[in-house]
C-alpha positions in Angstrom: 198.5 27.7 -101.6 197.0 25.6 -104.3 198.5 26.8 -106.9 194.8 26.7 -108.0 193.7 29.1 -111.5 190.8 31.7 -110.9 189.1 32.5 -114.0 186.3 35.6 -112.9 183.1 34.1 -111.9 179.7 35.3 -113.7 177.1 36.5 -111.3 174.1 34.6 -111.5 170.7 36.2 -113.2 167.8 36.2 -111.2 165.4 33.4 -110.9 162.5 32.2 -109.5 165.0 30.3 -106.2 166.6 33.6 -105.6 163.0 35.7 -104.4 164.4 34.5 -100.7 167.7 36.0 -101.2 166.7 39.0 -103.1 164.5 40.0 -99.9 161.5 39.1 -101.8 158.5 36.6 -101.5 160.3 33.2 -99.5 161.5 30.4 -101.3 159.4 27.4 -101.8 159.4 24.5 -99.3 161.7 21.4 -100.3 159.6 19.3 -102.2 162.1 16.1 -102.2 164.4 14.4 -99.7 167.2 15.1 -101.9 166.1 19.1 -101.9 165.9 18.9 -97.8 169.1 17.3 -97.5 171.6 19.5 -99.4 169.1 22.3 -98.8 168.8 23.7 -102.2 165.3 25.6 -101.8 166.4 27.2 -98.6 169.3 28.6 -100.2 167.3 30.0 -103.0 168.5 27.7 -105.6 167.1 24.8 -107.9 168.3 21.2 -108.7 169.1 22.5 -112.8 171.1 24.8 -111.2 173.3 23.0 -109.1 173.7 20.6 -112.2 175.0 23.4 -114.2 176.6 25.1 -111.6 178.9 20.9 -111.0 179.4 21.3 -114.8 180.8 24.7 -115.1 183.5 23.5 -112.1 184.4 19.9 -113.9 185.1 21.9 -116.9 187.3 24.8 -115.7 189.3 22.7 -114.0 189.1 19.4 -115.7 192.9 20.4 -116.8 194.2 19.5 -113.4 194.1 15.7 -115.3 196.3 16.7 -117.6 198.7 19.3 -115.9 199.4 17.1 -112.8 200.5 14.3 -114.7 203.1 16.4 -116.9 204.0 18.0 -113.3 204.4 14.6 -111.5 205.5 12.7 -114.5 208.3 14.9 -115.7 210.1 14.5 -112.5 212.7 11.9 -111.0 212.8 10.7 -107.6 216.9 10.2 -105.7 216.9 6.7 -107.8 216.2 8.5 -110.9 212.3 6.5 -111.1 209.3 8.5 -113.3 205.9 8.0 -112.2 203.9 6.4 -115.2 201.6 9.3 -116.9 198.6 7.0 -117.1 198.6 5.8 -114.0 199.0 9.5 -112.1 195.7 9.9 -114.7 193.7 7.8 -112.4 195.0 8.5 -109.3 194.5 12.4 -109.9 191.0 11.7 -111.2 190.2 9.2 -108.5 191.0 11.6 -105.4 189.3 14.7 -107.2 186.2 12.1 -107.6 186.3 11.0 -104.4 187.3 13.9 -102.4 184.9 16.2 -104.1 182.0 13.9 -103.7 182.9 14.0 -99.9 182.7 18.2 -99.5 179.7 18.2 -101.5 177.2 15.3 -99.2 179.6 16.5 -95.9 180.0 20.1 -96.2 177.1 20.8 -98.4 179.3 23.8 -100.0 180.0 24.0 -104.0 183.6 23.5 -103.6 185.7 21.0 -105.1 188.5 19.3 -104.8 191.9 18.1 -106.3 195.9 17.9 -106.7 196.9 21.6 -106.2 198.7 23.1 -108.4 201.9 24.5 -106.8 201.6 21.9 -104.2 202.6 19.5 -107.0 205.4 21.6 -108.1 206.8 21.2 -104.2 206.6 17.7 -104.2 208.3 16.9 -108.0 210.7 19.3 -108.0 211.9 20.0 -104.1 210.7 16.8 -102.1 211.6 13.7 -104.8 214.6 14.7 -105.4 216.0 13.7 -102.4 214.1 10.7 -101.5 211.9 8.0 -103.6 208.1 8.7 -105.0 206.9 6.7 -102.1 209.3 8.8 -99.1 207.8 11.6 -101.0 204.4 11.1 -100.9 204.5 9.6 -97.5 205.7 13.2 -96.2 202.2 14.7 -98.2 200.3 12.1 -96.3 201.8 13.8 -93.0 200.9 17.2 -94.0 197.3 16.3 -94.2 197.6 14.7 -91.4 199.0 17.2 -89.6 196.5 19.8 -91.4 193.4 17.6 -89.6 195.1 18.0 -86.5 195.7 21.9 -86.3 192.2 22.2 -87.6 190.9 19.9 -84.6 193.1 21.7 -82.2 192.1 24.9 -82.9 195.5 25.8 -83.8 194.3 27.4 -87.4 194.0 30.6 -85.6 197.5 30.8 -84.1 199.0 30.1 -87.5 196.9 32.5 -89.3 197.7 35.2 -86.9 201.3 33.9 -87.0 202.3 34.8 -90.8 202.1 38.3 -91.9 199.3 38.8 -94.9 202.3 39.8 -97.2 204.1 37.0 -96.9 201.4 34.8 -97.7 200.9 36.9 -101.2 204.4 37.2 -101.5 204.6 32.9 -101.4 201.9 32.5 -104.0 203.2 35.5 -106.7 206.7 33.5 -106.1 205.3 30.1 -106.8 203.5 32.2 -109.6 206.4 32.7 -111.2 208.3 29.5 -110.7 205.6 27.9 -112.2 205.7 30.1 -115.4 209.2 29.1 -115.5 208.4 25.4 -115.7 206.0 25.8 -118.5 209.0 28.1 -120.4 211.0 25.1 -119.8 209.3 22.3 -120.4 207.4 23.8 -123.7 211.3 24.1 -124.7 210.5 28.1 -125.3 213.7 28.9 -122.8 216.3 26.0 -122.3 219.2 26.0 -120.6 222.7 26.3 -122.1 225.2 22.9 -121.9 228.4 23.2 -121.4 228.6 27.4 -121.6 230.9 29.2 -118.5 230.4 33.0 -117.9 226.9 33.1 -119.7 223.4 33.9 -118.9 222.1 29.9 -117.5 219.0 29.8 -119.8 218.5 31.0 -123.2 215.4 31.4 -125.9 214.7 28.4 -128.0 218.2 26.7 -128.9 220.4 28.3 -129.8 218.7 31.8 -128.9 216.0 31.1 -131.4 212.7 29.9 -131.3 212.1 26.7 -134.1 210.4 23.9 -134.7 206.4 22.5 -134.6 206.1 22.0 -130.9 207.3 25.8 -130.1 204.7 26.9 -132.2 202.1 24.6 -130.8 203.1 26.1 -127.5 203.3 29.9 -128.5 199.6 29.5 -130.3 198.4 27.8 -127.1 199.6 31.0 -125.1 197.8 33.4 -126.9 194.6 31.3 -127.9 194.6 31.0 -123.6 195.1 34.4 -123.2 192.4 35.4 -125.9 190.0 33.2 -124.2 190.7 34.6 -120.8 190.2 37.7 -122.2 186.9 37.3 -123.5 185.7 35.6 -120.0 185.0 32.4 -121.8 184.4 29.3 -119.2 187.0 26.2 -118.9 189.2 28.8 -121.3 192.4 27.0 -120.2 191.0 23.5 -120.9 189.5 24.5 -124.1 193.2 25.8 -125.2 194.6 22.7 -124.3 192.3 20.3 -126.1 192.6 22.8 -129.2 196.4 22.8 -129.5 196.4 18.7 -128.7 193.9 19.0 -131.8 196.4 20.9 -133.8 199.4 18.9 -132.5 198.2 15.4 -133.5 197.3 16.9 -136.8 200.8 18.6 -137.4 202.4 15.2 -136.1 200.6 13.4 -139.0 201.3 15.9 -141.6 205.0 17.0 -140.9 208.1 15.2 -140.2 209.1 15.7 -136.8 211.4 14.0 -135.0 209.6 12.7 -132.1 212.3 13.2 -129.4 211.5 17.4 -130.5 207.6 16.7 -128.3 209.8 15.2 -125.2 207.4 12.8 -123.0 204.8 13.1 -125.1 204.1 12.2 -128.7 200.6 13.6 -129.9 199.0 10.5 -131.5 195.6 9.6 -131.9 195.0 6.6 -129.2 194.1 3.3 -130.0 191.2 3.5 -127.7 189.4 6.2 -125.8 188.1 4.1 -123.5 190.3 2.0 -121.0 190.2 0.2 -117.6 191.8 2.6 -115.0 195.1 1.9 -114.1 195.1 2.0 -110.1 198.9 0.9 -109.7 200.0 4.2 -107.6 197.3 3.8 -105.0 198.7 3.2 -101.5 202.0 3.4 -102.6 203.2 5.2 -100.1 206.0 5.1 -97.1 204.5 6.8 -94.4 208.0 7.4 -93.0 210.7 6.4 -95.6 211.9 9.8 -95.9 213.2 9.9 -92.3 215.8 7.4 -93.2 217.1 9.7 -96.6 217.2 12.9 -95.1 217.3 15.0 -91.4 215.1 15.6 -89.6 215.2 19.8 -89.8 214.9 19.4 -93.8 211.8 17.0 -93.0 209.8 19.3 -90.7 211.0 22.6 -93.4 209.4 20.5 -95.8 206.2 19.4 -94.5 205.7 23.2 -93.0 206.5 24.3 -96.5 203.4 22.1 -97.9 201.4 22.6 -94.4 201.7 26.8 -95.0 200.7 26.2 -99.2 197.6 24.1 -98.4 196.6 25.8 -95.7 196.2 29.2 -96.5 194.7 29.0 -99.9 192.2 26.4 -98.8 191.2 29.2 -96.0 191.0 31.8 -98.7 189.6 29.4 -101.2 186.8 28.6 -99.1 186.2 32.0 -97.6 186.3 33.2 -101.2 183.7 30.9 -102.9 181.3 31.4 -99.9 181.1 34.5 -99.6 180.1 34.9 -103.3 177.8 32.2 -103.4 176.2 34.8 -100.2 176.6 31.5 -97.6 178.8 33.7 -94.8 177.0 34.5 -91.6 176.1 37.6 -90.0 179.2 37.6 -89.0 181.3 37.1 -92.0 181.7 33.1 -90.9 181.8 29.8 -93.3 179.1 27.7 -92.2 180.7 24.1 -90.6 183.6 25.7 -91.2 185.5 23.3 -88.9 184.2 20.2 -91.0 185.2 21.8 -94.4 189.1 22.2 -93.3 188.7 18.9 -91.9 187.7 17.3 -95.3 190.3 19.3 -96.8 192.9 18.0 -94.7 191.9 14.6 -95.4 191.8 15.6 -99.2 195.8 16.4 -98.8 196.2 13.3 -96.9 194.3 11.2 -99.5 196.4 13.1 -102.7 199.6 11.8 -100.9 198.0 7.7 -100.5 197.3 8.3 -104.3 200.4 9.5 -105.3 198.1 12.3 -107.1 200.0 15.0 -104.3 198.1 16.7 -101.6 194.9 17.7 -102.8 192.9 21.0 -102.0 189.9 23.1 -102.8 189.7 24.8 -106.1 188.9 28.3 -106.5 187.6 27.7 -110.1 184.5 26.4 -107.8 183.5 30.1 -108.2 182.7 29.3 -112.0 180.1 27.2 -110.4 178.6 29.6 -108.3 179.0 31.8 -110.6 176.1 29.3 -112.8 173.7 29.9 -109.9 175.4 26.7 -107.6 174.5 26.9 -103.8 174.9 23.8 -102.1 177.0 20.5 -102.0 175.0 19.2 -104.4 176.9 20.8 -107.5 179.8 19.1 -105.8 178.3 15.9 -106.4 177.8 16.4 -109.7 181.3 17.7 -110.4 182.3 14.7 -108.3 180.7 12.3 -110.9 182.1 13.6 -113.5 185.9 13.5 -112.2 185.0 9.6 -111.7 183.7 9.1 -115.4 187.2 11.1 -116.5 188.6 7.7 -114.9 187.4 5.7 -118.0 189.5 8.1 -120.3 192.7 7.9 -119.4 194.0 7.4 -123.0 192.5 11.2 -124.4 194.6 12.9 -121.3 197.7 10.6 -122.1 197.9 12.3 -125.5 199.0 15.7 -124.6 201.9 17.1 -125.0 204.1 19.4 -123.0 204.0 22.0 -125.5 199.8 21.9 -125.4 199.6 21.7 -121.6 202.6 24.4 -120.8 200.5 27.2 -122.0 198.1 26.5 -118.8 201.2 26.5 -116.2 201.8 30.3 -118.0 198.9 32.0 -117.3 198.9 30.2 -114.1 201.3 32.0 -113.5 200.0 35.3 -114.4 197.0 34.8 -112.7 199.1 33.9 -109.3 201.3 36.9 -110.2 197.8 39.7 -109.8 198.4 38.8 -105.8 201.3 41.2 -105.9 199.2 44.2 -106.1 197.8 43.5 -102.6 201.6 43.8 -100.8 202.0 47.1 -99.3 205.2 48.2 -101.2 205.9 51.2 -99.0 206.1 49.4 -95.9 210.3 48.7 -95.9 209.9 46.0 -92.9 207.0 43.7 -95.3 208.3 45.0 -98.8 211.8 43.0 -98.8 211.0 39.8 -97.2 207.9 39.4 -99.5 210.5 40.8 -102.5 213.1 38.1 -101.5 210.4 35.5 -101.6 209.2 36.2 -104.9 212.5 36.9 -106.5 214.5 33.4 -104.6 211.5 31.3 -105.7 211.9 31.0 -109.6 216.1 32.1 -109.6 216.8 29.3 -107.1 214.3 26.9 -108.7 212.8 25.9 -105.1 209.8 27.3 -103.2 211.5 26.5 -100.3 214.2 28.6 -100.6 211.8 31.4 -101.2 209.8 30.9 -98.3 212.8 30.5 -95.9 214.6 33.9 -97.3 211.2 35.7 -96.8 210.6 34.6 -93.2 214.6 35.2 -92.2 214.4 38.8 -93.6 211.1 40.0 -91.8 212.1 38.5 -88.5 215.7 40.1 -88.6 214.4 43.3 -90.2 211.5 43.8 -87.2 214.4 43.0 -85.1 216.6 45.8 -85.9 213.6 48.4 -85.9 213.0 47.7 -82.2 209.8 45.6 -82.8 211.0 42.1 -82.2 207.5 42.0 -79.8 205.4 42.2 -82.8 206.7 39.0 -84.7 204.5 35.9 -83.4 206.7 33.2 -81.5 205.8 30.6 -84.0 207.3 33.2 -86.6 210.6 33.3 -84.6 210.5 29.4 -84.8 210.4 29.0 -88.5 212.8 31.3 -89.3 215.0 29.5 -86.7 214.5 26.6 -88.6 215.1 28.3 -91.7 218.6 29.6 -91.2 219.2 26.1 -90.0 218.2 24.5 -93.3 220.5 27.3 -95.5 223.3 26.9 -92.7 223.5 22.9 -92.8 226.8 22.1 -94.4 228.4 24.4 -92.6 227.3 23.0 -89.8 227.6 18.9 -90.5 231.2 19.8 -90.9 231.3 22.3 -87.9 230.0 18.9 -85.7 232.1 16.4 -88.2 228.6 15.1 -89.9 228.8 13.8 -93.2 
């Protein structure tokens, strides 16, 4: 699941494109190759729409260059190496450009693409860990891969069938939460307690209070998000987080802070807005450096974990934003369905060359479509601007933690509202997708999560007699699973060390 934020599209008013779809007098004939092409008059749109529509999707989740960088940034690989902010700038900007640019002239659908968020979280704080920035984005380079090749297979329908609808909730209201617990963290609102025994592990502020500037940078930025939300204003999480960089350069001047209190990041007005893109993380990748840091079970837990994220959300992504744009067939089908999830494969597999993580469709496309977008077009505007973001590094470079945290919060939240689709009755789906959602954020690993939600459906259908109904790929996961939680027992059962 792209850990992707939906902020509640705005249905179109009527206009003089829409008379097709309306049931009304046909739409006009394309009157220009480019209007044939991306079919914009059949669809019952215009060109000024599809402009506004690529604008409204650039600027609600234009954030994506900032958050990914803190996500990716903040992080250390095995060898203790950091990934240089300005540089994950361009590479996150460059696939988004590129990828998005792509769906729009190859899909012709208003979807667009970039470094998902949740996906990230999986690959800073699960996969680099135990292996180098290049081991680790080789391994997202193989789930795209991998995606492409379950998509050309045929294979997507197997796996959709294969994991129950609750669990798939249950994994993106878990990575909800764990992701509200990085922006506590990293905004410096909880912290954890050095050198206590016998006490809770995290506490408010330091010290059990909240003080200092940058907490009440981040606090404000919570509820100026949250306000903005609330009134349904557009690119309301980006607008937050250019307001409380605003305010945070401005307090940096005027107060004396210790710098070391902003972490990372010191909010300074940049020499330049303008600079040369720094392409230093392209291609550097190891398509199979991790192999030679961990096993092989922990490998293929990994990449599934990525594989079932990016999957499913893109499917429901792209399902979503089509069928509110009114693109579905007769009978309820994506049109080139097939070459979408292809491109979107490719996307993940492109994030990982990048070093930008596995990229994937946004559902903020909807604010788009929501403008009156229709066709691949608005994707090639929102393309275009991702590529002139390249040029301004230095703005997105300026942000601190405590500005950009307020975004991973209501991310959160807005993860979280899945929950209400789990059938809580139902004993046999309620505690796996319960375990899930609770191991996620208290282990501090999606993985973990994942692998306690599939172990506990699997055993529990197993003791009510209905072992038949579990899908044999199901069986192999969680086989794999209880491998992965079992493995020191059983290097030293086998005299591995």
């Amino acid at each position: 699941m792209s850990e992707k934020v939906t902020e509640p599209p705005v249905p179109p008013s009527p206009g003089p494109g829409d008379a097709a779809a309306s049931g009304g007098e046909p739409a006009p004939r394309p009157a220009s190759p480019l209007d044939r092409f991306f079919r914009i008059s059949e669809r019952g749109s215009t060109l000024a729409r599809e402009v506004r529509g690529g604008f409204a999707t650039f600027f609600t989740m234009a954030y994506i260059l900032v958050l990914n960088p803190i996500i990716l940034g903040t992080a250390e690989d095995k060898f203790g190496n950091k990934l240089d902010g300005a540089e994950l700038v361009t590479a996150t900007a460059l696939v988004a450009a590129v990828m998005t640019l792509i769906m729009g002239v190859g899909g012709n659908l208003p979807l667009a693409l970039a470094a998902g968020l949740g996906l990230n979280a999986v690959v800073a704080f699960q996969i680099a860990p135990l292996m180098s920035w290049p081991d680790a984005m080789g391994l997202v380079v193989i789930e795209g891969l991998l995606i492409c090749l379950l998509v050309v297979t045929g294979l997507r329908e197997a796996i959709m069938h294969a994991i129950p609808a609750a669990l798939k909730q249950a994994i993106s209201v878990g990575i909800g939460l764990f992701i509200a617990f990085i922006g506590l963290i990293d905004a410096g609102f909880a912290t954890r307690i050095p050198g206590e025994t016998g006490s809770v592990p995290v506490q408010l502020g330091i010290g059990g209070q909240l003080s200092g500037w940058p907490i009440l940078v981040f606090c404000l930025g919570v509820l100026l998000t949250v306000a903005l939300m609330a009134r349904k204003v557009k690119g309301a999480i980006l607008l937050s987080i250019v307001a409380m960089t605003v305010v945070a350069i401005v307090i940096e001047q005027l107060a004396d802070i210790d710098p070391l209190a902003w972490g990372l990041t010191v909010p300074v007005v940049p020499d330049d807005v303008v600079a040369a893109p720094d392409f230093g993380l392209i291609g550097a990748f190891s398509l199979f450096g991790a192999f030679g840091e961990i096993g092989i079970v922990t490998i293929v837990l990994l990449v599934f974990t990525l594989i079932l994220s990016d999957f499913f959300d893109t499917m429901g992504t792209v399902v979503g934003v089509s069928n509110e744009a009114g693109l579905l067939d007769e009978d309820g089908k994506v049109p080139h369905l097939s070459r979408v999830l292809l491109i979107d494969g490719a996307a993940a597999a492109a994030g990982g060359a990048a070093s930008a993580s596995s990229a994937t469709s946004y559902i903020e496309s909807a604010a788009g479509v929501g403008e009156g977008a229709r066709t691949g077009f608005a994707s090639v505007v929102t393309g275009g601007l991702f590529a002139l973001a390249l040029f301004l590094t230095p703005l997105a470079t300026v942000v601190p933690a405590q500005a950009a945290a307020p975004a991973l919060v209501v991310v959160g939240f807005l993860l979280m509202t899945q929950v209400r689709h789990i059938d809580w009755e139902r004993f046999e789906l309620a505690v796996p997708a319960f375990l899930t959602i609770a191991v996620m954020p208290f282990t501090y690993s999606i993985t973990n999560g994942i692998g306690a939600g599939f172990i506990a459906f699997v055993l529990i259908k197993a003791v009510l007699g209905k072992a038949r109904e579990v899908h044999w790929l199901l069986w192999l996961t969680a086989g794999l699973f209880v491998v992965y939680f079992a493995i020191n027992p059983i290097e030293q059962l086998f005299g591995v060390r």
